[in-house]
Every structure is written in structure tokens, then in C-alpha cells.
C-alpha positions in Angstrom: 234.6 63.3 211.7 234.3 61.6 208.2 234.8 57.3 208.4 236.8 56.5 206.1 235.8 54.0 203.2 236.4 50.5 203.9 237.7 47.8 201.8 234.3 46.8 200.8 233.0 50.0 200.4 235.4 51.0 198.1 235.0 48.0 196.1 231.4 48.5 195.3 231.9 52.2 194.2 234.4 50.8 191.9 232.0 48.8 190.5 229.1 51.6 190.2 229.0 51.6 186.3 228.5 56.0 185.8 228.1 55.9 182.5 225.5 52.5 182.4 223.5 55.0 185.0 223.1 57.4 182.4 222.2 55.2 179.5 219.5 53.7 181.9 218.3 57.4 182.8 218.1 58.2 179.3 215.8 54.6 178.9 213.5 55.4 181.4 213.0 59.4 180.4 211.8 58.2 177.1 209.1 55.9 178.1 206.2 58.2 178.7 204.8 56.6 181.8 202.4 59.3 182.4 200.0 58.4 185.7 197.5 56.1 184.7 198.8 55.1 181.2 199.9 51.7 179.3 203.5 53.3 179.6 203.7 53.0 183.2 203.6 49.3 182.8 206.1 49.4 180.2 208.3 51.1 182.2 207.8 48.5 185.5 208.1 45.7 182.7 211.9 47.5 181.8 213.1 47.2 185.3 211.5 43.9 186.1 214.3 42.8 183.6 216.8 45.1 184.5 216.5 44.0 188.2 216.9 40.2 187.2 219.5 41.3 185.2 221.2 42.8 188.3 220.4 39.3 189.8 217.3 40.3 192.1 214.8 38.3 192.9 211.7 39.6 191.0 208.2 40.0 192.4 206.3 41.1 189.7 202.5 41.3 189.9 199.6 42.8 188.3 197.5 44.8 191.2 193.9 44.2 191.8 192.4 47.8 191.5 189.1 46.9 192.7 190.0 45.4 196.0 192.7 48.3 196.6 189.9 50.6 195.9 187.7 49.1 198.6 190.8 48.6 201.1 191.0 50.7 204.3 193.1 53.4 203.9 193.4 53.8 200.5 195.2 56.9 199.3 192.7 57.9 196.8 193.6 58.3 193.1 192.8 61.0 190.4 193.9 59.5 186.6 192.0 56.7 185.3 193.6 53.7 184.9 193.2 50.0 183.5 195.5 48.4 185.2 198.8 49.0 187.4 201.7 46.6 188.4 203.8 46.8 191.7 207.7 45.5 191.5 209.9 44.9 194.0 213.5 43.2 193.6 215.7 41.9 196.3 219.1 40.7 197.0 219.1 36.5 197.9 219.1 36.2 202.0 216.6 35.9 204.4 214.6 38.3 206.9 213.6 41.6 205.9 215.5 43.9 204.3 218.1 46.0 206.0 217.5 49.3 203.4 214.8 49.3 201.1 215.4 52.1 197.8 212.1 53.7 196.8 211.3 55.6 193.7 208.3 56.0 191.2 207.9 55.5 187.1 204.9 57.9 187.0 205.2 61.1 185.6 202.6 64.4 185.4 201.8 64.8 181.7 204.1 67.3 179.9 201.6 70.5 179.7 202.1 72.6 176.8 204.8 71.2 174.3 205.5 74.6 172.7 207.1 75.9 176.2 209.4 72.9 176.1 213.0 73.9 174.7 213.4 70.3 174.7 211.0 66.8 173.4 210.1 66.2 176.6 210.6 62.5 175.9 213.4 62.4 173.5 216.1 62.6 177.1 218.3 65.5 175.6 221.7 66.1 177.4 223.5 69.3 177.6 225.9 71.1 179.5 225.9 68.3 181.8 222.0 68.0 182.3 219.7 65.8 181.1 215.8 67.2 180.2 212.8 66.0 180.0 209.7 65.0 181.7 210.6 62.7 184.6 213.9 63.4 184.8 214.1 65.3 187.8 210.7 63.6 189.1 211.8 60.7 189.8 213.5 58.6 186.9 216.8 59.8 187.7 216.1 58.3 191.4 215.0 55.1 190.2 218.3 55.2 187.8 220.2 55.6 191.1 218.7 52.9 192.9 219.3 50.4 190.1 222.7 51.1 189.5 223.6 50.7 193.5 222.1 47.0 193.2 223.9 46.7 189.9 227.0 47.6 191.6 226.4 45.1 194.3 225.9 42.1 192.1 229.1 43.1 190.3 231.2 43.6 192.9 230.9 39.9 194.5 230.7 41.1 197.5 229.1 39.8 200.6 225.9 40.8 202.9 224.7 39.6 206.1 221.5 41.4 205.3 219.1 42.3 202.2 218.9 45.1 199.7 215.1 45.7 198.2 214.3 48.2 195.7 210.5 49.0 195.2 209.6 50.5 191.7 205.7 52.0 192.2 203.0 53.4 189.8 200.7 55.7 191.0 202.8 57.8 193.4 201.6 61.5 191.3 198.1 60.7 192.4 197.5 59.1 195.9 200.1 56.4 196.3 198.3 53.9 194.7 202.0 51.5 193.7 203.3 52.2 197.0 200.1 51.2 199.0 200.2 47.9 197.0 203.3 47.8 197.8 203.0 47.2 201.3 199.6 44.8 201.1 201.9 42.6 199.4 204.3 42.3 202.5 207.1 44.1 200.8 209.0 46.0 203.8 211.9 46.7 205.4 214.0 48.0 208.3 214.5 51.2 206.7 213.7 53.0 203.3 214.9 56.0 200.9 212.7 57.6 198.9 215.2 58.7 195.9 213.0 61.6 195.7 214.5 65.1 194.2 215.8 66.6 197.9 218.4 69.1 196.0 221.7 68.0 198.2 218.7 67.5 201.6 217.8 64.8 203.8 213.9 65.6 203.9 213.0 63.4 207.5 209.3 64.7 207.1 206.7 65.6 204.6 203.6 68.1 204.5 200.1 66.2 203.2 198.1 67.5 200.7 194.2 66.9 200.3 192.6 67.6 196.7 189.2 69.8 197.1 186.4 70.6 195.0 184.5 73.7 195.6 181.5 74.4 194.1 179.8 77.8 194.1 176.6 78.3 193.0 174.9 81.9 191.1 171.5 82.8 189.7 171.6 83.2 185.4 170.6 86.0 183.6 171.2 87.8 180.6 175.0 90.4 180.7 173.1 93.3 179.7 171.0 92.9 183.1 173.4 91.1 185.1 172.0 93.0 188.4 169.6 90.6 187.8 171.0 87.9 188.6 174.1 86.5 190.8 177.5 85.8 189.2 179.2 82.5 190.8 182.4 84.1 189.6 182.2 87.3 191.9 180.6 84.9 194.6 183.8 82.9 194.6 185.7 85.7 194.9 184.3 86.1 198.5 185.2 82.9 198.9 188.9 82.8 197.7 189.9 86.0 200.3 188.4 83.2 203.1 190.9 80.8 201.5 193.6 83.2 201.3 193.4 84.1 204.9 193.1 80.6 205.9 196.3 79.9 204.6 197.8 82.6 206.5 196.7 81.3 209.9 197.5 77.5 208.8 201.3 78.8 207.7 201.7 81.5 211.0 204.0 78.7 213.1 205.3 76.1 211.1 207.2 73.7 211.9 211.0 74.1 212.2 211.8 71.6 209.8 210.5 74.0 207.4 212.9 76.8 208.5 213.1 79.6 205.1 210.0 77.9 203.6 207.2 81.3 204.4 204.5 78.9 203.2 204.7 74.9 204.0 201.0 74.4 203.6 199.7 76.1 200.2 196.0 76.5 199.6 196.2 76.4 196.0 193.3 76.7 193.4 194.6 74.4 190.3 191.7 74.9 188.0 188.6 77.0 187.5 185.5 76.5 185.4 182.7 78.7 184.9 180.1 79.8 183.0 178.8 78.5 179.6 178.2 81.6 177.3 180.0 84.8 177.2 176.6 87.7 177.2 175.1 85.5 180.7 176.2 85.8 183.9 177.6 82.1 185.2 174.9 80.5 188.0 178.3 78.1 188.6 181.7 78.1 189.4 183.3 74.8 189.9 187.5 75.1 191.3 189.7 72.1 192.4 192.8 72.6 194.3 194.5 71.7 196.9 195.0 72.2 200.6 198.6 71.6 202.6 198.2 69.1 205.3 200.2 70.3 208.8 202.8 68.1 209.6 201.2 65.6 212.2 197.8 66.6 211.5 195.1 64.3 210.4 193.7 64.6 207.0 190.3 65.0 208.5 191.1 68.1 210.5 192.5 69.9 208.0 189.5 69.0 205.6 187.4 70.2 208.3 189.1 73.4 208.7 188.5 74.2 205.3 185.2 73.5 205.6 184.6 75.6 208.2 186.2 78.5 206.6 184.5 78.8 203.8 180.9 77.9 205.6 181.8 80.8 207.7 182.5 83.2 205.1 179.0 82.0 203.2 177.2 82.9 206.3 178.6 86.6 206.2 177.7 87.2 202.5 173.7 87.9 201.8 174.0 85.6 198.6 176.1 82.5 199.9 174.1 82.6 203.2 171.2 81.2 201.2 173.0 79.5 198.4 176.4 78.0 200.3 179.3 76.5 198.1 180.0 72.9 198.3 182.9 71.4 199.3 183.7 67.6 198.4 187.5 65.9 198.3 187.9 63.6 195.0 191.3 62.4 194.1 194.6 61.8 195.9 194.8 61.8 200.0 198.2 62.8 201.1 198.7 62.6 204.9 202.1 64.2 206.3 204.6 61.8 207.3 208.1 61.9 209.2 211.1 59.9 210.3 210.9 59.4 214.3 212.6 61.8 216.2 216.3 60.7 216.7 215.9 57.7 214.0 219.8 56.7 213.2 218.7 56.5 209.6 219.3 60.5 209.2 223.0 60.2 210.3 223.9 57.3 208.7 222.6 58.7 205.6 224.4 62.1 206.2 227.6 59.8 207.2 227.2 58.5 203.8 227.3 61.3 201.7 230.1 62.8 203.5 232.2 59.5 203.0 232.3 59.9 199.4 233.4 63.8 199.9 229.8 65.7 199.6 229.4 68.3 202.1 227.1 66.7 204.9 223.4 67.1 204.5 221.2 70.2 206.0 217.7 68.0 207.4 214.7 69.1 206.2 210.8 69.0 205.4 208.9 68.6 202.1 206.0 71.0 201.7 204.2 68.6 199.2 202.8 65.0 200.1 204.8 61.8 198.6 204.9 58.1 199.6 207.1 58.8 202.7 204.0 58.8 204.6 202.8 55.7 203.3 205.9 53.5 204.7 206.3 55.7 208.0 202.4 55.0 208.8 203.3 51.4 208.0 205.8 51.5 210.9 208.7 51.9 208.5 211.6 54.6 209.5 211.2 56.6 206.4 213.3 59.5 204.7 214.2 61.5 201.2 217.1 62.0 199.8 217.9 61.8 195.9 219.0 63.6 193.0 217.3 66.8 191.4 215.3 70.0 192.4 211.3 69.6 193.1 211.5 73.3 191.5 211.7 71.6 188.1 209.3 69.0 188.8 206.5 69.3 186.8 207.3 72.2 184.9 208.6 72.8 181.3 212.2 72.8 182.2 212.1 69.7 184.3 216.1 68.5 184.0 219.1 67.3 185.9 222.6 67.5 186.8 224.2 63.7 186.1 226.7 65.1 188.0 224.4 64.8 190.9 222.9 61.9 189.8 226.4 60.2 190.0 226.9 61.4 193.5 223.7 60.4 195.0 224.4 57.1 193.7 227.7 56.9 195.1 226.4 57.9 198.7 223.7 55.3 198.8 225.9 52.4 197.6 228.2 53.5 200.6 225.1 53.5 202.7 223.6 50.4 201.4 227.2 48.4 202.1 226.9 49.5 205.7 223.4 48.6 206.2 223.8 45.2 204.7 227.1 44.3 206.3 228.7 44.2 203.1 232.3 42.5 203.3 
């Protein structure tokens, strides 16, 4: 049964400022922090003010690439970058924070303008939605966990405990922000990731691994292409090793995962080959990326690929003597999941029911985020936030403020009940 909202709970959703939420949103979407440009700092440098603002205490520091990059464990990274800066604001107390909110500024780049019915940076609203790149993935999250600190500072309340909110870079390609993050110290008892979860509590996540293959043919001229070996039809061999792969790493998935038919995609992003259109190609370079098995270690599923597509080069006469290469640049996801029977599920659930959302269905991610990051850090670790991840990334990335609104409401219930607020 549904507890109803205390005294101070309903005080601090009567301070939650909806239509300051929006205008914030709308800030954010039009700084375009793509993933290893200047405008990711700009956008860190917006909420360092807006969290002092909402009277955090502001840690704001520029990270040392060079000794992240030569840290154990680091998640790997794909964009080139100059420079990246972590953030993290905190409600005045001592000890570690009872709830830590987690969201990203980074954003894929936008992809071919002319498919966009909106700027992708100019934050359009209509019909209750507002588009554009980032909107969904994540900015309208980060808006969210803003305005519940906001409403906090407003409200006057009082909290036995602390509130953190960590803003990270990097997050689209390895984790880079959120892995500085917790070098720094910056931690907690729990954390949401204001991730898009479409009305779920995701308790787990799927890794991802980015691969190169590399598969090599034999030149000649196209009118005597018997000649010689094409790299493209020599992949081909290789994909339909992928492809069954896939179906033997997605035959008994997890049940977290129940309606998803494929949890761990093997998915080739990009292909290159050939340099002439009359000679057959002597290589064929494709990056993608494979889905990491909840609970299984980067390395094993890396090796599994290996050995598939090692096997199926022994079994063709060409690849037997010429085998593809396989190497793994960019981003390391690992999977990642809330312990079994963690409280942090229910209370969340609780919380979103408490402001009259229907309660929660739990759930797994099928794509790698920095869930995994915290939970390998020892940190109970879930998603929940506003937006759909099938709009991520796409051309007709948007959102419903309407959700947006009622995400924020649940968490700032939540984050009075985990604080002690009074």
C-alpha cells in the first residue's frame, strides 16, 4: 500500500519549481556538449553555478587525462579530447551521502542535419515534448536532478543526511567523468543514474566492448577479379560467424531482460573497404560492437569473439592462410547490477507511487552506462529517469516534460526519505 506524503515531503514538492525545470532543460539542450568537445566544459561550467546557486558545495576540477589514462581500470575512451572536468555538488553535513543523483552533459553528435525535423540544438517544444540532441540522453535527467536540490534549498527544510549530485563528461564513450568521479572520493550510500528508463527501474546493465576487425584480401584488377581475393566477400564469411554468435550469446538471457529477444547485440557500426571502384579491395576494416552478458567479464566475452571468428578463418581456404584481426580500441563497458534484494529498488518504486505514478516494472539495460562503474565501486546502483533510450541517439531524440516533471517529483520524495528530511 501507497505511504502517504509526509509533512516534509509535501513541502519540498511544493517547492519543485516545474516550469524553472524546463527553462534549465531548454539551457542545457542548446549547449552542444558533444563527447570530447569545448562544449562539454561549458556545460559542467553552467551547473557548477547553478549548483552554487542551489547552495551546494561545489567541487569543481579539471581532470588529469594522462594519469586517468594510465590508471587501472580505466574504461577506455573513443573521442579525442583536450581536456575534461568532473563536478560534484553536495548539500552542507557530514559523512557520505545518503543518495547520490547521477547524470551526464555528453551527447553523440547529431548525424545527418537534413533528417532532423527540428535544430537539433535550438530545444524546440511542441505538443508537450521538447527535441533535440540530448534531450532524452540525458539533459533532461541532469534537469531533474537539479531541480530536486533546488527544491531542497528552497524548501528550508531539514536533513540528517547528504544529497550529492555528480554531473560527468565522458559517459558516451567509456565513462571517462564518472571514473574520475570516484578517484576523487566522490561517493555515496546509494546512486540514481537519471538515465532514460521509459517509466522502469533498470537494477542491471548489459556491457558493451568496441571491436575492430580487420580482414585482409589479395588486389587485382575487376575485370580479373578471380585473380585475386575480395576482403569484402571474405568478411562476409566472417559476418554469418558473427551472426550466429550472437544467437548462442542471446539463447538464455537473463530474466531481467524478459521481452528483450536480443540483450547482447553483435553490431557492425562501420565498414571500410576498398580504395578504387575497377580493383577488388585486399582490405576490409569494420568496427562494432559486442553485448557484454550480464555478470560476465569483459575479457570472456572478448575472447569468445575471438574464438569465433578464428574458427570460422580456419574453415575457409582463404582466411585459413590470411586470418582477420581482431583488436578492441575505444570504450570498455562491463555489465553492472544492483545486489540482489538491495532496498534501493523499493524505495525507489515507493517513491514513484507516492506521488500517484503507477509502480515501477524492474528491469535490465541491454546497452553499457556508468551504472557499472559505481556498482564495481561498491556502490548500490540503479536507473531510473525520464525519456525513451529508443530516441537516444537518433534524429527524433525528444521528450515528454510531462515525464520530466514526474520523475522529478518521485526523486525529491525519494531524496526526503533518504536524507531524513523534516
Amino acid at each position: 500500500m501507497t505511504s502517504p506524503l509526509t509533512p516534509a515531503e509535501s513541502r519540498l514538492l511544493d517547492h519543485l519549481d516545474e516550469d524553472e525545470l524546463v527553462r534549465s532543460l531548454v539551457e542545457l539542450v542548446r549547449v552542444p556538449s558533444v563527447t570530447g568537445t569545448a562544449a562539454e566544459s561549458e556545460a559542467q561550467h553552467l551547473l557548477a553555478r547553478w549548483y552554487d546557486e542551489a547552495g551546494l558545495e561545489v567541487d569543481l576540477w579539471a581532470e588529469d587525462l594522462e594519469e586517468l589514462h594510465a590508471a587501472p581500470g580505466f574504461p577506455g575512451t573513443e573521442a579525442p579530447r583536450d581536456e575534461a572536468w568532473g563536478l560534484v555538488g553536495t548539500t552542507p553535513g557530514s559523512g557520505p551521502p545518503a543518495l547520490v543523483l547521477q547524470g551526464h552533459v555528453d551527447v553523440v553528435p547529431v548525424g545527418d542535419l537534413w533528417s532532423w525535423a527540428h535544430d537539433p540544438f535550438v530545444a524546440a517544444v511542441e505538443d508537450g515534448r521538447l527535441h533535440g540532441r540530448g534531450a532524452c540522453d540525458m539533459k533532461a535527467g541532469v534537469a531533474v536532478n537539479l531541480a530536486v536540490a533546488r527544491a531542497l534549498h528552497r524548501s528550508g527544510l531539514r536533513t540528517e543526511r547528504t544529497l550529492a549530485l555528480h554531473s560527468v563528461v565522458g559517459e558516451e564513450d567509456g565513462g571517462l567523468g564518472a571514473f574520475a568521479t570516484l578517484r576523487r572520493g566522490h561517493g555515496g550510500e546509494a546512486v540514481v543514474i537519471t538515465e532514460p528508463t521509459g517509466g522502469r527501474l533498470l537494477t542491471a546493465n548489459a556491457g558493451a566492448l568496441t571491436f575492430r576487425l580487420e580482414v585482409p584480401g589479395r588486389a587485382t584488377h575487376g575485370s580479373t577479379r578471380l585473380e585475386g581475393q575480395s576482403a569484402l566477400e571474405a568478411f562476409m564469411v566472417v559476418h554469418e560467424a558473427i551472426r550466429e554468435l550472437e544467437a548462442v550469446r542471446n539463447a538464455e538471457p537473463d530474466p531481467l531482460f524478459d521481452g528483450n529477444p536480443l540483450p547482447y547485440a553483435i553490431t557492425i557500426g562501420t565498414v571500410h573497404a576498398g580504395d578504387w571502384a575497377s580493383s577488388v579491395p585486399d582490405l576490409l576494416v569494420a568496427e562494432g560492437r559486442l553485448g557484454v552478458a550480464l555478470g560476465e567479464s569483459t575479457r570472456v566475452a572478448a575472447a569468445d569473439f575471438e574464438r569465433a571468428v578464428a574458427e570460422v578463418a580456419l574453415s575457409h581456404p582463404w582466411l585459413k592462410e590470411h586470418p582477420p584481426r581482431v583488436s578492441w580500441p575505444g570504450g570498455r563497458f562491463a555489465s553492472g547490477r544492483l545486489p540482489h534484494g538491495h532496498p534501493l529498488a523499493g524505495e525507489v518504486a515507493d517513491a514513484v507511487e507516492s506521488v500517484g505514478a503507477g509502480r515501477p516494472v524492474t528491469g535490465a539495460a541491454p546497452y553499457g552506462s556508468d551504472l557499472r562503474l559505481y556498482a564495481g565501486d561498491g556502490i548500490p546502483t540503479l536507473q531510473y529517469g525520464p525519456g525513451d533510450i529508443r530516441l537516444a541517439h537518433s534524429t527524433r531524440e525528444s521528450v515528454a516534460l510531462a515525464e520530466v516533471i514526474e520523475v522529478a517529483r518521485a526523486l525529491a520524495v525519494l531524496t526526503a526519505r533518504r536524507l531524513g528530511a523534516h
